[in-house]
N, C-alpha and C positions, 0 to 999 in steps of 0.2 A: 504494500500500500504506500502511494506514495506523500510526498507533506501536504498539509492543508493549508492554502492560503486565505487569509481572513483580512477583507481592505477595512479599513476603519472607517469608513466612512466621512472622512473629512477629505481635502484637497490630496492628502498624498498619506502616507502609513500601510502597513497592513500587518497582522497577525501570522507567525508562522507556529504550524504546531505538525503533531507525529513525526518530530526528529530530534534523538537523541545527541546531543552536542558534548558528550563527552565520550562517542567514539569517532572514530577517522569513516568521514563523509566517502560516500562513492561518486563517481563522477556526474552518474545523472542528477543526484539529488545537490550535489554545489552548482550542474547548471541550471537546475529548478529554481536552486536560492538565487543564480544570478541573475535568472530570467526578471524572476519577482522583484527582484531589487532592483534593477532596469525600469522596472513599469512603476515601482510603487514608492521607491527614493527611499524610504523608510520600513525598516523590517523592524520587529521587535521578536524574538522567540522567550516566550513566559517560560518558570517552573525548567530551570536550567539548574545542575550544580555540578560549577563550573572552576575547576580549578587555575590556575595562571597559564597550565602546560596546554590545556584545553582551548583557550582564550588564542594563544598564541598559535596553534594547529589550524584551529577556526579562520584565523585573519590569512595565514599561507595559503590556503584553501585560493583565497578571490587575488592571492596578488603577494607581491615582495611587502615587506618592512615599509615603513613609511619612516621618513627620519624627523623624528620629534626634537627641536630645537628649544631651548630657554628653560627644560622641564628636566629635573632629573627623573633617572626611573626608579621602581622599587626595587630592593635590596635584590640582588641576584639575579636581576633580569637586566636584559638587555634594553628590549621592546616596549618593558609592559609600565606603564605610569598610573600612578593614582589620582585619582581626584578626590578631595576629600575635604571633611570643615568638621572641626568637632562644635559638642554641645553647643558649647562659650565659647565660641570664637565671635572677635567683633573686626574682622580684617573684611574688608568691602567683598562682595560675593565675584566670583570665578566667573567670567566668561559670562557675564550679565548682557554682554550686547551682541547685537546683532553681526556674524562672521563666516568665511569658509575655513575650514581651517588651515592654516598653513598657506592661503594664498599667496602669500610673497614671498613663498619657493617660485625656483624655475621651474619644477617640474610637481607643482601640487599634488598632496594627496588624492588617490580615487574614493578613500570612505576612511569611518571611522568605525570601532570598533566597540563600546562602553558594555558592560555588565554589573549589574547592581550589586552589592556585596550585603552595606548596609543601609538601607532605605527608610528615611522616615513614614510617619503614618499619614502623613500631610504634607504638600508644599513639594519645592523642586522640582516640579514639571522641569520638561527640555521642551522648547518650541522650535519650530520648522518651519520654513518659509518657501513653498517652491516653485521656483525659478523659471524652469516652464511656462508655467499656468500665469506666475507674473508678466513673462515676455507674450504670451498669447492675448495677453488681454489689456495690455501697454494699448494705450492711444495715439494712434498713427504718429502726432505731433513730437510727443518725446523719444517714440523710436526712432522715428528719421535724425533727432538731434543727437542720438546715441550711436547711430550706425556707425561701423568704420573708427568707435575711437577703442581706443586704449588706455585703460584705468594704470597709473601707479601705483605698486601694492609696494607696502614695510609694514615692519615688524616694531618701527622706532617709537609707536604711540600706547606697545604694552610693554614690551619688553627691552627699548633701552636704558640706559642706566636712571635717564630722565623721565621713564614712560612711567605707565600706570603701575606696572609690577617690577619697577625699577628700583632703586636704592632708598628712594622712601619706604616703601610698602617693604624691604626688606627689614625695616623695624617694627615690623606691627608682629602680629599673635598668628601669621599666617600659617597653617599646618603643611599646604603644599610645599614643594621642594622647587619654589622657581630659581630661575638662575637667569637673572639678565646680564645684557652683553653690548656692549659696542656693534658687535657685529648684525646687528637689530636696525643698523641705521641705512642698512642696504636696500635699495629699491628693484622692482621684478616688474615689466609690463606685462598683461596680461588682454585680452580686449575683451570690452564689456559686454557684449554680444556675442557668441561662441558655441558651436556645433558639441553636442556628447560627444567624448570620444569614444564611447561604444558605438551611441545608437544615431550620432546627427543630428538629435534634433536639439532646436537654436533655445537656449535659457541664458538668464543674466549671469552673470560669475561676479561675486564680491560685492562688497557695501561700503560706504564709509567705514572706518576705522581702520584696516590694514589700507582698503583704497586711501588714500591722501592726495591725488590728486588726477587731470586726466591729460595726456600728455600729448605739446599742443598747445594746451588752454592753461590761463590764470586769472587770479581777479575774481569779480563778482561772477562772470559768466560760468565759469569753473565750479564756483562755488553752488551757485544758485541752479546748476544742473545736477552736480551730485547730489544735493539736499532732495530734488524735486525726484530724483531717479529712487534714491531712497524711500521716499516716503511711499512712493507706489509699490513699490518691490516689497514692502511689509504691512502691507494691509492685510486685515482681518481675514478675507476671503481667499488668502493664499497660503494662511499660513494654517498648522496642525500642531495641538498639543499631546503630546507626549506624558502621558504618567505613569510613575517605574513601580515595576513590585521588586520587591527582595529575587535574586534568580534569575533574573531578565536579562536578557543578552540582546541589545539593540545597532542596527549596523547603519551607517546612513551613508549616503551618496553624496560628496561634498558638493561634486560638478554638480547636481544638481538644486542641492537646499544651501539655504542657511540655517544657521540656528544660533541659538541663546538658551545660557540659565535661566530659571527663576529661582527666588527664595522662597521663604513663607514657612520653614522649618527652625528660628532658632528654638532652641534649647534642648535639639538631638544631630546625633553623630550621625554623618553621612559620609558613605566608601562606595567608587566604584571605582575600577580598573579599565583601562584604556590603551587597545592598540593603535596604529594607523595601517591601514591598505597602502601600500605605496601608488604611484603612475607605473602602469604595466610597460 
């Protein structure tokens, strides 16, 4: 029998269940998951127990390592990163905005990989934003003003020594293990409009925050396009939230979503573990 796929019924997600993820996947069924992942941007498989070796077999499965920059990993692994906040933590929350991840690499992640360890009973939704269904439904006027350009992506506005998770924040209560760098302040173009590199078809890539600027352009017109491109690319009716159980192993399509934290959990411990898909 093979996996059941479950869409969620919002713009993009779906449910994957009758597959066990803690043995080695057979070819048909990782291209079933790829298929599904392809169409649906967001998998989630519930009621997983899932160790690091497991997590890590799983992400080989769709692709090489992805290289995780500014993050140490956890103890003995290469790959595998935490994400995490305990009870009393008051350090500004993780990944609160709007991102793809890693976009300013040259050669960006295909997905990412998270599994739930320790999950609150409330709060921490991950939201999703997808990018397709944005560029589909773009109004003539702003696509043509987007066509043909090229976003500069860094990394310099979280993770240089001056960014968000820079040498200030490295005096705060933070539990994660960031590591910022100079090397944060490198620029990567990317173009705003851009074919899947599986399937072709054309979705937005990136948002402001790694975007900083579009290249070509400055000034208000620069500014007053990315704001305008932004606010459209996350509206309500593109986007899907995400709610984790304990267990849950959820994989998402960078090229195609964005996403973001929420909070709404203080005063419990939250653990998940986190690979990246590389670019095949």
């Amino acid at each position: 029998m093979g996996i059941e796929i479950e869409p969620t019924g919002q713009v993009c997600g779906a449910l994957v269940r009758g597959v066990d993820l803690t043995r080695p996947l057979d070819d048909t069924t990782i291209a079933d998951i790829r298929m599904a992942w392809l169409e649906h941007h967001v998998l989630s498989f519930p009621d997983q127990q899932l160790g690091d070796d497991d997590l890590e077999r799983f992400t080989l499965a769709f692709g090489p390592f992805g290289d995780d920059p500014f993050i140490a990993p956890v103890d003995g692994r290469e790959h595998v990163i935490a994400i995490s906040r305990r009870a009393d933590e008051t350090a500004p929350l993780f990944a609160e905005n709007w991102h793809s991840d890693w976009s300013f690499q040259e050669r960006p992640p295909a997905g990412t990989c998270l599994y739930g360890i320790t999950i609150p009973p409330h709060g921490g939704d991950t939201l999703y934003a997808d990018q397709h269904a944005a560029l589909d439904a773009m109004p003539d006027a702003l696509r043509q003003r987007l066509e043909g350009k090229q976003a500069v992506h860094s990394a310099r506005g979280g993770y240089a020594p001056s960014g968000m998770y820079g040498d200030d924040d490295q005096q705060t209560d933070r539990s994660m293990s960031i590591r910022p760098s100079e090397s944060a302040m490198a620029t990567q173009l990317h173009p705003i409009i851009r074919p899947h590199p599986e399937t072709g078809r054309l979705g937005l890539f990136g948002c402001i925050g790694y975007i900083i600027g579009i290249d070509g352009m400055s000034g208000d017109d620069e500014r007053d396009l990315l704001f305008e491109m932004y606010a459209w690319q996350t509206r309500d009716e593109f986007v899907y939230r995400h709610r984790w159980e304990p267990g849950m192993l959820t994989m998402w399509d960078n090229r195609s979503v964005l996403h973001k934290a929420t909070g709404g959990y203080d005063g419990y411990d939250r653990l998940l573990h986190r690979t990246t898909i590389g670019a095949a």
